[in-house]
N, C-alpha and C positions, 0 to 999 in steps of 0.2 A: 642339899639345900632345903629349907626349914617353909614348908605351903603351909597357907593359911586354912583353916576349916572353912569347911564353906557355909555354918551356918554364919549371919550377923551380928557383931555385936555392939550396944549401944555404949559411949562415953557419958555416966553424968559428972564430970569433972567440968560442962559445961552446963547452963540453962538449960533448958527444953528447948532448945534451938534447933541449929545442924544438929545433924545426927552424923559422930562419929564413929568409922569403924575400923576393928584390928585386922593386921594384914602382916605379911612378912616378906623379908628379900635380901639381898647380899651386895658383892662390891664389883669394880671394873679398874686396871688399867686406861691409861690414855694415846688416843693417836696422835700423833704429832704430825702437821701439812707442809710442806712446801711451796713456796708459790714465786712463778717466774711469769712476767707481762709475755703477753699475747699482743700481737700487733692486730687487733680487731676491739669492736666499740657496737655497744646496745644500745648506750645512746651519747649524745655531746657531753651531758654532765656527768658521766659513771666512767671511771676508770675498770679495768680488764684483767685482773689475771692469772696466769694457768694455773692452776694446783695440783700437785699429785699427789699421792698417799703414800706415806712411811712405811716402809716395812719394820717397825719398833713389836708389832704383835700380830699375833695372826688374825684377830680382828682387822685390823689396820692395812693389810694385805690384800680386805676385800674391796678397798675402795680403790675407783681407777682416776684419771684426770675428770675436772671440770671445771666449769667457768666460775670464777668470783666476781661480780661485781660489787662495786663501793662507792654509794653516792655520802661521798662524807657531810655535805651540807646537812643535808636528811637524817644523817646519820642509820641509813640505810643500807644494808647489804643483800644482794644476791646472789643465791649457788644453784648452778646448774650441772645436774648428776646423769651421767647416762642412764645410769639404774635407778630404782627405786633401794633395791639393795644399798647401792653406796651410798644414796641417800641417809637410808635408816643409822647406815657406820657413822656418818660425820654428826647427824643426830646427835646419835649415845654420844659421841664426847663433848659436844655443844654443851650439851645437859650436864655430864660428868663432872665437865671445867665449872660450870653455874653451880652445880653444887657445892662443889668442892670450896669457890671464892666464897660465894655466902656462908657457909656452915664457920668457915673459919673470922668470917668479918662480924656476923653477926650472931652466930650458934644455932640459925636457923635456914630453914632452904622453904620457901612458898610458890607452890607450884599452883599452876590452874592448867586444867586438859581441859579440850571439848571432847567430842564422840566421834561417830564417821572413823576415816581412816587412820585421823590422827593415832590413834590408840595402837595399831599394826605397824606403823612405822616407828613407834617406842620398841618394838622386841628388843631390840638390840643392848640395850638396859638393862635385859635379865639372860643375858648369856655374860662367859667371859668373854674379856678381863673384866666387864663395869660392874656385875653381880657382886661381886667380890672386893671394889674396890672404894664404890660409894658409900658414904654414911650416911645410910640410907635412917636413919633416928631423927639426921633434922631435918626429916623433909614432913610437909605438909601439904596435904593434895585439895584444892577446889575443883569445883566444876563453873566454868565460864555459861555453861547452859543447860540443862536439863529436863529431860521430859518428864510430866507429872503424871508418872505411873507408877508402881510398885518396882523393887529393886530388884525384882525377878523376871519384869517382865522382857520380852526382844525388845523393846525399843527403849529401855534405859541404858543413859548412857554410864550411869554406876557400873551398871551389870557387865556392859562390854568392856572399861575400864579392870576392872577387879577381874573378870574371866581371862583377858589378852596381859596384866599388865601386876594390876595388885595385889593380886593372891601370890605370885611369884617370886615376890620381893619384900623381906621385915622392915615394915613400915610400925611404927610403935602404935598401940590401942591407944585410940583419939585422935590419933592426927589425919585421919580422912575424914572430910568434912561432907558429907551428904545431904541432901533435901530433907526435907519431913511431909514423905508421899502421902500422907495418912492426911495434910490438907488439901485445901483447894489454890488454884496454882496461885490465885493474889497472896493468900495464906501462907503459901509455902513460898512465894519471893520476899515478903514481907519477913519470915521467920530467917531466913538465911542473911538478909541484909543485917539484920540484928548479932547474928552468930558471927559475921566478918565486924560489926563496932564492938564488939565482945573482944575479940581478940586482936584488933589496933591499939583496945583503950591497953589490954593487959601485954602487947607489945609484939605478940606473934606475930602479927603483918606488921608492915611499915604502913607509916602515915606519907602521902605526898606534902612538899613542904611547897609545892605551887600550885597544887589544886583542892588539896585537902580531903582527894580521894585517899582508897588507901591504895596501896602501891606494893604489887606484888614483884617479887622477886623475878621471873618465868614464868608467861602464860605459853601457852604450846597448844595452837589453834589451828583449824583449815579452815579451807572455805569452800564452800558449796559451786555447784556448776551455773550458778546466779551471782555469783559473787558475795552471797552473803556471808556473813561470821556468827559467829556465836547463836542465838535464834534472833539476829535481826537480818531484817531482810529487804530486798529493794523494795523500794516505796512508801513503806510503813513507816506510821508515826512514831513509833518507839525508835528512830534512827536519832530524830529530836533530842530524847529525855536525856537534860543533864541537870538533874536533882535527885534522881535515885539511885544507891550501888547498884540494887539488883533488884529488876522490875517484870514483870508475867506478860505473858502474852495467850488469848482464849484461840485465834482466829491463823494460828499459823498455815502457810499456802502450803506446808508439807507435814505430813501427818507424824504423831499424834497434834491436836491443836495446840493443846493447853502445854503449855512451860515456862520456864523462869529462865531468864537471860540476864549477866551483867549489863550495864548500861555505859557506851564508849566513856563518857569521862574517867571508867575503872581502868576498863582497857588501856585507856589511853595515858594511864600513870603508872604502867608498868614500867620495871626498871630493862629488862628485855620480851622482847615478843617474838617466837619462832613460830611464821606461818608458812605449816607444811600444806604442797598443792602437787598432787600428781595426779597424770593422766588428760589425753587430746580434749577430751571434750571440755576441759577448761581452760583453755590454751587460751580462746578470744577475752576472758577476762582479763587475764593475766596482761594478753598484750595491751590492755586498757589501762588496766590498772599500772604498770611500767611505762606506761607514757609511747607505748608504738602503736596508736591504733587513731583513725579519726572520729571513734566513735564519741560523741557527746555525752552519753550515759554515764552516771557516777554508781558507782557501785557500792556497796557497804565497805568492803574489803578496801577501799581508796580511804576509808574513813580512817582507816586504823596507822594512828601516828603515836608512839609511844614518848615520854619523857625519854627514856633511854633510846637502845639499840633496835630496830626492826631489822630481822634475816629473813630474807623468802630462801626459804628449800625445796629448790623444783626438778622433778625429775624433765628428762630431757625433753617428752611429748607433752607436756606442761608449758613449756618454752619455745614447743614447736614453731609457735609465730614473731618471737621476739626479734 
């Protein structure tokens, strides 16, 4: 399997915009689920039910029963994994299968990661069978949020992406699209909103035909033990802004301050949204957010309503209070 060097290197096949850089990776296989109703309910409006995993590959092998729910109004789905393991399996082919329909519908795959755990739970992408089996050429990688720091530093989430995730896998020179650390975080949100109307106007993202965001293909996001997404956060005024793609933030309440974040109307015109949530100490969002809780609080994460598909992927102490 073909790793990338670890030095960076810049694309000018764009502006002085993003900054893209080369990376490499391979293909996977698919799992295929079964699913049989469960006589049990999360809530009134959500149907239930069981899934199990195929034994089609030995990937596939590692994932055990869980819960689906399907609030089809919403056009919302949720999956509860005893593991995080199985989690990360039903992941890869979530992603696999996304790849695989875009590349063929439209020659291109646009993904956007955040950082955090999100990135650990992708492994399963660069093992077989998906190493191997994605075309991994159309894919095109964002960042939903980013700290404004150098791409070496720990708290970039480039660095923990590319370390966990795109050095692993032949992704073609240009098509990761990075900040330009070298500005100031207004600078560098301002720079990158230009580098996504760069490539709407020349077709790489889509355009939304009801917001006139642009409309990615796959976002693949978490959310904080606040509930927050991308670096927006409870309380703050940037939950507001819907005039900018991608807008900075100096004052964020988790360090480093300074970063750039999508702004929901982007979010919110993706074609699917996979938000991965593991672990207890998120649970009480969760159950807020899914409608079991009496708590009054709105969270960011409640914010998040896509044009298309929304999947929460939760491992089982994620779900503990549903």
């Amino acid at each position: 399997m073909a790793t990338a060097a670890s030095s960076l290197t810049f694309s000018t096949s764009l502006p002085k915009l993003c900054r893209p850089f080369s990376i490499s990776i391979t293909h996977l296989p698919q799992v295929s689920l079964n699913f049989k109703k469960l006589n049990c309910s999360i809530s009134s409006a959500l149907k239930i039910s069981r899934r199990t995993a195929a034994t089609t590959t030995k990937a596939s092998s590692m994932a055990s029963s869980g819960i689906t729910t399907v609030d089809q109004k919403n056009k919302k789905v949720v999956e509860v994994f005893d593991t995080e393991d199985e989690l990360a399996v039903s992941l890869a082919k979530y992603t696999a299968d996304l790849s695989d329909k875009f590349a063929k519908e439209r020659g291109s795959f646009t993904v956007v990661v955040s950082g955090g755990s999100l990135i650990k739970s992708l492994r399963k992408l660069v093992e077989a069978p998906y190493v191997d089996s994605i075309d991994w050429s159309k894919w095109h990688v964002f960042w939903v949020d980013e700290r404004v720091v150098p791409k070496d530093h720990p708290d970039s989430n480039y660095k923990l992406a590319f370390d966990g995730f795109l050095s692993k896998v032949p992704i073609p020179p240009g098509n990761v699209y990075a900040i330009n650390d070298a500005l100031s975080s207004e600078g560098a949100a301002d720079d990158y909103e230009t580098c996504l109307k760069h490539l709407v106007h020349t077709g790489v993202i889509n355009k939304s035909s009801v917001s006139g965001f642009p409309k990615f293909d796959l976002m693949l996001v978490g959310m904080g033990p606040d509930g927050h997404v991308a670096s927006l956060f409870p309380g703050h005024p940037l939950l507001q802004e819907n005039q900018k793609w991608v807008t900075h933030i100096t004052n964020s309440p988790k360090p480093p301050p300074g970063r750039i974040t999508f702004t929901f109307p982007v979010i919110n015109s993706s074609s699917y949204i996979a938000l991965v949530v593991c672990g207890a100490g998120k649970a009480s969002v969760v159950q807020t957010a899914l409608g079991k809780s009496q708590n009054s609080d709105v969270f960011p994460v409640q914010m998040v309503s896509p044009e298309g598909e929304l999947k929460w992927f939760l491992d089982k102490d994620a779900a503990s209070k549903l």
